[in-house]
C-alpha positions in Angstrom: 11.8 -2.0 51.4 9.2 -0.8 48.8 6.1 -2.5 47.9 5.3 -3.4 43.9 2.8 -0.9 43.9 5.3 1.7 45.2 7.8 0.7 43.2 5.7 1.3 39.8 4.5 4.0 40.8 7.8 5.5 41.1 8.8 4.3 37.8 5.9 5.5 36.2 6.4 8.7 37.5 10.1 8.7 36.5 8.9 8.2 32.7 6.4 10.7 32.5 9.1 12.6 33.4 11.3 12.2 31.2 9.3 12.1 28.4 7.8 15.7 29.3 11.1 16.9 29.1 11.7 16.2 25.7 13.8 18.1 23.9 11.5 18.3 20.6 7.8 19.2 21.2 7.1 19.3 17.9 8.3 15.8 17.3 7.0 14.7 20.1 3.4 16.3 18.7 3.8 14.7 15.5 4.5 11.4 17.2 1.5 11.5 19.0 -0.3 12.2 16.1 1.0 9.2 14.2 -0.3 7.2 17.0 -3.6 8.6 17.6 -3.5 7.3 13.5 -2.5 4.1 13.9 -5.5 3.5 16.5 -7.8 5.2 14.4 -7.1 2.8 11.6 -6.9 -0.2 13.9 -10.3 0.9 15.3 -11.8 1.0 11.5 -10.1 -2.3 10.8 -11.9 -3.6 13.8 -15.4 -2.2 12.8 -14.8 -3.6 9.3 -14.1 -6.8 10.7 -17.0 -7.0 13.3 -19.5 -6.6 10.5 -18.8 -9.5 8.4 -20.1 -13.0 9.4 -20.3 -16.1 7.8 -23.8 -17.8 7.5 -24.9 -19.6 10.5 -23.1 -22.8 12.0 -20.4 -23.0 9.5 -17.5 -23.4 11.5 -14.8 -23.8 8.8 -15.8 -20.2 7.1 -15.8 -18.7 11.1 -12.5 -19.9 11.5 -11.0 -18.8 8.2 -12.8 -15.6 8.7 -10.9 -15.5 12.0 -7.9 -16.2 10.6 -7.8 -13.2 8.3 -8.8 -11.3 11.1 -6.0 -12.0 13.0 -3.4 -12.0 9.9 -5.0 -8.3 9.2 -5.0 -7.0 12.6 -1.0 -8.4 13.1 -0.2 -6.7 9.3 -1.6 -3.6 10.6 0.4 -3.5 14.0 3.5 -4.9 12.8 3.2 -1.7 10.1 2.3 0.4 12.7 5.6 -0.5 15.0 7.9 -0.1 11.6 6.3 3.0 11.1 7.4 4.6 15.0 10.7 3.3 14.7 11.0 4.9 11.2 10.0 7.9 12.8 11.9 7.8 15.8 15.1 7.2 13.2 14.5 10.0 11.4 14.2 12.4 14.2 17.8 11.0 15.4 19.1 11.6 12.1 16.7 14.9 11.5 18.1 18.0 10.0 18.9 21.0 12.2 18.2 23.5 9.6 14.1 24.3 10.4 12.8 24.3 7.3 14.9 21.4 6.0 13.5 19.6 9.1 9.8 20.6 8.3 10.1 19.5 4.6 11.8 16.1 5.4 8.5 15.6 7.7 6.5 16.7 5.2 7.9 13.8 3.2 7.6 11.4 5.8 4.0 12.3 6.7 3.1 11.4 2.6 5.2 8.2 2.8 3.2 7.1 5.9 -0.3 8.4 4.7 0.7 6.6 1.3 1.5 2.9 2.9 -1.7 3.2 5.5 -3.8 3.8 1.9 -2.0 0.9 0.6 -2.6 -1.0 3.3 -6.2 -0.1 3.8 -6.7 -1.2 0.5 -5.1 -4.5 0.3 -7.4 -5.2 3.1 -10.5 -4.6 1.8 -9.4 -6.8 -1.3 -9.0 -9.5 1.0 -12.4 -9.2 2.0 -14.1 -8.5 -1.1 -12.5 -12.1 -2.0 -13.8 -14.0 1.5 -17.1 -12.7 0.4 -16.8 -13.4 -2.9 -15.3 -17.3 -1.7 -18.6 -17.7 0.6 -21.1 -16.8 -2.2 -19.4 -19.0 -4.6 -19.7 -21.6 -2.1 -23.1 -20.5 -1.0 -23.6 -21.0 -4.7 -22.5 -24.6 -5.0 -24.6 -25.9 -1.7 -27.9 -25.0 -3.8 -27.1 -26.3 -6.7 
């Protein structure tokens, strides 16, 4: 009988395996790149975040802060997972002509760079406008 330890282990190995015998480097290379991306972006997301803060003690503008935090981070890995599984359809359905293949990637790669702009985007809009809420607010308190 095998330990737990053993057991993963053994199915560990058994995936790396299998996944080093792909049968597409390539798309294997360009998946890899996608997600090196996709952390990238979740990394920036995460600085962005870590550097706003609302004043002192207020509790309400902390938790709404946090709120779009979280809404952000779940947009962004919820876009990330549509993203792979686009990929990962497109390579099952890929053409086997080389340079049909290569432009159809092409395509893909400016689709995805396109949405993670947009997406980028939206989110600094969103917090351009829980700035501009807190200053407004900020605002009223001194008057």
């Amino acid at each position: 009988m095998r330990r737990p330890a053993e057991s993963l282990s053994l199915l560990l190995s058994m995936v790396l395996l299998a996944g080093a015998a792909s049968a597409d480097p390539e798309a294997d290379m360009r998946r890899a790149l996608i997600e090196r991306q996709q952390r990238t972006d979740e990394l920036i997301l995460r600085l962005q975040q870590s550097q706003q803060s609302p004043a002192p003690g207020n509790v309400r503008q902390q938790q709404e802060l946090d709120a779009l935090h979280m809404q952000q981070l779940q947009q962004l890995q919820n876009r990330n997972a549509q993203q792979l599984r686009q990929f990962d359809a497109s390579q099952q359905s890929a053409p086997s002509d080389p340079p049909a293949a290569r432009m159809l990637m092409l395509q893909q790669q400016q689709i995805f760079e396109r949405d993670r702009q947009m997406e980028l985007q939206q989110f600094r809009w969103e917090e351009e406008r829980v700035r501009d809420r807190e200053q407004q607010r900020s605002l009223h308190k001194t008057q």
